[in-house]
N, C-alpha and C positions, 0 to 999 in steps of 0.2 A: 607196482601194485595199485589196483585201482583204491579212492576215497572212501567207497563202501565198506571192501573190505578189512581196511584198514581202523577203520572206524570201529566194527563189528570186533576185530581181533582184540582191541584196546579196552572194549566196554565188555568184551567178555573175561579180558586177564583183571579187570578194576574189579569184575563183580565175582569171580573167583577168590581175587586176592582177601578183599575183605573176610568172605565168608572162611577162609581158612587162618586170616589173622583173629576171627572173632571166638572160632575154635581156641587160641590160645590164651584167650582170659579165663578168670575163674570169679572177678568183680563183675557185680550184677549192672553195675552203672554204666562200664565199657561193654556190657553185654546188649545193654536197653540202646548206648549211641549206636553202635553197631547196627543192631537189629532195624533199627530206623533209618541210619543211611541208607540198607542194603534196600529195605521197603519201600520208600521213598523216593530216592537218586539211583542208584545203581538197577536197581530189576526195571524200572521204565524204559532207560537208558538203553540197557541189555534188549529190550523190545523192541524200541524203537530203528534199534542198530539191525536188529534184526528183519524186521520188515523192509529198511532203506535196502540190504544184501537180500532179500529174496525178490522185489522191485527190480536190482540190479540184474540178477542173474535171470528175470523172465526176459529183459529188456534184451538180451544176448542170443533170444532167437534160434539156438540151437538144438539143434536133433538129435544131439547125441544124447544117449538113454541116462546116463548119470547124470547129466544135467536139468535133464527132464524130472530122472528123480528127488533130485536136491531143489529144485523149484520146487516140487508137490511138497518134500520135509516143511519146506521153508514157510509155504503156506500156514501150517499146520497153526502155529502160533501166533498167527494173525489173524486166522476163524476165530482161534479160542480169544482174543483179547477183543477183537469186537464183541463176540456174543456176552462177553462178561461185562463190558461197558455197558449195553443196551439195558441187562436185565440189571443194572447196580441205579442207571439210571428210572427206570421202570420203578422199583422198588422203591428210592426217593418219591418222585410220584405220589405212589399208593401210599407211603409214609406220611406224606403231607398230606394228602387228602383224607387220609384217615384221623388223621387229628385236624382239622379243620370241620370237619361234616360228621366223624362218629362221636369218638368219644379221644379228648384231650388228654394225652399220657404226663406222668411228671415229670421223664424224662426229654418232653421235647422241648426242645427253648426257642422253636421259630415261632414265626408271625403270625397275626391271625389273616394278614391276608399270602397271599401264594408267592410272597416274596422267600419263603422256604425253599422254592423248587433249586435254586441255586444253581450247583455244579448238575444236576439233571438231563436240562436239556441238551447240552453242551456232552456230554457225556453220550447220550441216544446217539446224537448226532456225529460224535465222531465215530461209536461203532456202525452205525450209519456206513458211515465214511468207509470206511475201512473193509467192509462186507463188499460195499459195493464197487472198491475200485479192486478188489480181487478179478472179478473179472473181463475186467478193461486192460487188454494186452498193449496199448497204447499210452502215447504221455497226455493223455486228456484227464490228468487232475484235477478237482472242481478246486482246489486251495491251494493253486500254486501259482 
C-alpha cells in the first residue's frame, strides 16, 4: 500500500477514534481535552492526509471513471479549506484594520502598529496555495 494512503487510513481511524471515545465521557474537562485535540491535531491532520491522497490519486493518471470520480470527491475539501483559509485570514485583516483606523474594541489586545496581522498573511497565502495548485496536474509545487 502506497504512504498516502496509509497515512490517510491512520489519520482517519485517530480522528474517528477520538470522537467516539469522547462520546463516552460524561466529565466536562475530558469533554473540553477532547474537543480540542480533535480541533486542533486530529481534524488538520485528517485534511492534510486528505489532500496528500487526492494529490496522489490525480498523480495516477488514470481514465478510468472512478477514479476520476474520487479525484473530483477528493478535491472537494480542498476548495473548501482554502477558501476558508483565505476569508479567516481576510477577516484578520479588516479585524486589525478596524481597530487600528475606526474605532479600538476592548476586546482586542494587538498593537497599535500592524504587528496584529499575525497568522493572516500566512493563512491567505497558504489558501493561496492550495486553490491554486488544484490545478497544476504536475509536481510543480511552489513549496516543495
Amino acid at each position: 500500500m502506497n504512504k498516502e494512503i496509509k497515512q490517510f487510513i491512520v489519520s482517519s481511524l485517530a480522528l474517528f477514534t477520538l470522537i467516539a471515545s469522547m462520546l463516552l465521557f460524561e466529565e466536562d474537562n475530558f469533554l473540553l481535552i477532547f474537543a480540542l485535540i480533535i480541533l486542533f491535531i486530529a481534524f488538520p491532520v485528517f485534511i492534510m492526509t486528505l489532500i496528500d491522497l487526492s494529490r496522489y490519486i490525480k498523480k495516477l493518471n488514470s481514465h478510468s471513471r472512478p477514479i476520476k470520480i474520487l479525484s473530483i470527491f477528493l478535491t472537494i475539501p480542498e476548495i473548501i479549506f482554502g477558501i476558508i483559509s483565505i476569508i479567516i485570514g481576510i477577516l484578520i485583516i479588516m479585524w486589525v484594520l478596524y481597530n487600528s483606523f475606526i474605532e479600538r474594541q476592548d476586546t482586542y489586545s494587538g498593537s497599535v502598529y500592524f504587528v496584529g496581522f499575525g497568522l493572516a498573511i500566512p493563512l491567505i497565502t497558504f489558501g493561496k496555495y492550495l486553490l491554486r495548485s488544484m490545478s497544476n496536474n504536475t509536481d510543480n509545487d511552489e513549496f516543495q
